[in-house]
N, C-alpha and C positions, 0 to 999 in steps of 0.2 A: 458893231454892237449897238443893241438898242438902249435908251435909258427910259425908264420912266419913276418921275418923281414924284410923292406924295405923302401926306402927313396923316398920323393916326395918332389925338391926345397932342401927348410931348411927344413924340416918336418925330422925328424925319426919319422916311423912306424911300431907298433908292431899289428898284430894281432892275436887272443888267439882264440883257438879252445876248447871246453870242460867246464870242471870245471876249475876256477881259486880259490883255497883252499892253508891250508898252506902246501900240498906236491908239490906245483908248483911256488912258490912265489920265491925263489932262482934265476930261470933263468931270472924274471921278473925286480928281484931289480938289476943284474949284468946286462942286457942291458943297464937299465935307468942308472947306474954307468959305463957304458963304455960311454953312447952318453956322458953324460956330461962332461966326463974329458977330451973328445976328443973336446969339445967346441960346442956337436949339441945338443942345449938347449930348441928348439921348440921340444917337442914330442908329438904324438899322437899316443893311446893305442885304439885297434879297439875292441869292446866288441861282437860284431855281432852275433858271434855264440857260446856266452858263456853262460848256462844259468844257473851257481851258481856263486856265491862269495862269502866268508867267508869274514872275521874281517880279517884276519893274509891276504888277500890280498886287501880288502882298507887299510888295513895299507901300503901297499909297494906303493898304487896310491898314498897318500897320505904325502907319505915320498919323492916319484918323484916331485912330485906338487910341494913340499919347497925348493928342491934342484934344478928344474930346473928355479924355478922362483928368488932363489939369487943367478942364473948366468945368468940374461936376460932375461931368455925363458919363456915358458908356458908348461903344459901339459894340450893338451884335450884328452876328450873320445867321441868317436863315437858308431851309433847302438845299444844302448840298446835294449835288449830284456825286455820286459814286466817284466818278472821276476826280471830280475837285478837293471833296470829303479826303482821299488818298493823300493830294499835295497838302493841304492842312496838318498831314498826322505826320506824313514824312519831314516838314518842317519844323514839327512839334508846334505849330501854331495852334494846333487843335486846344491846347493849353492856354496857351493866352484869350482866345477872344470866347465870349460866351457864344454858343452856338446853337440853335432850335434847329431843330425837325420843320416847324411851320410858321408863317408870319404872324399869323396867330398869336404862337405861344411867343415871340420873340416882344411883342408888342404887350404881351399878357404878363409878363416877369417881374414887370415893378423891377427890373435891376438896376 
């Protein structure tokens, strides 16, 4: 999996290249523990060109979600792919995190 990181405003953004499984989830949970303790609490996790997800990585979206939301912030996801969009709904996650169409609009929210 590829990562590439960068910042828009308040926004930290992560986007993920590949499979997001439990051999990748490491680099995923140590960015979302560096914004935060650095104080950049809004993040957003770009899924676009991801087109698996495992358990052992919504567990790490899911562990961000809690920890950026009890210091302020929020985390969204952008870009689902059809594939992943499905594991989202069948989890019922689709409900918890805010979700955009495009990084765009995820960065555009003010949420």
């Amino acid at each position: 999996m590829d990562i590439i990181k960068s910042s828009q405003g308040d926004y930290s953004i992560l986007k993920l290249q590949g499979r997001f499984d439990a051999h990748e989830v490491a680099p995923v949970r140590e960015w979302m523990k560096e914004q935060i303790s650095q104080g950049r609490t809004r993040l957003v996790v770009d899924l676009g060109e991801v087109n698996f997800v495992d358990s052992s990585a919504l567990s790490v979206l899911v562990q961000g979600l809690k920890n950026s939301r009890e210091n302020g912030g929020d985390l969204a996801i952008c870009s689902l792919q059809q594939a992943v969009r499905v594991i989202f709904e069948l989890t019922r996650l689709d409900k918890a995190f805010l979700i955009y169409p495009t990084l765009d609009q995820a960065v555009d929210s003010k949420n």
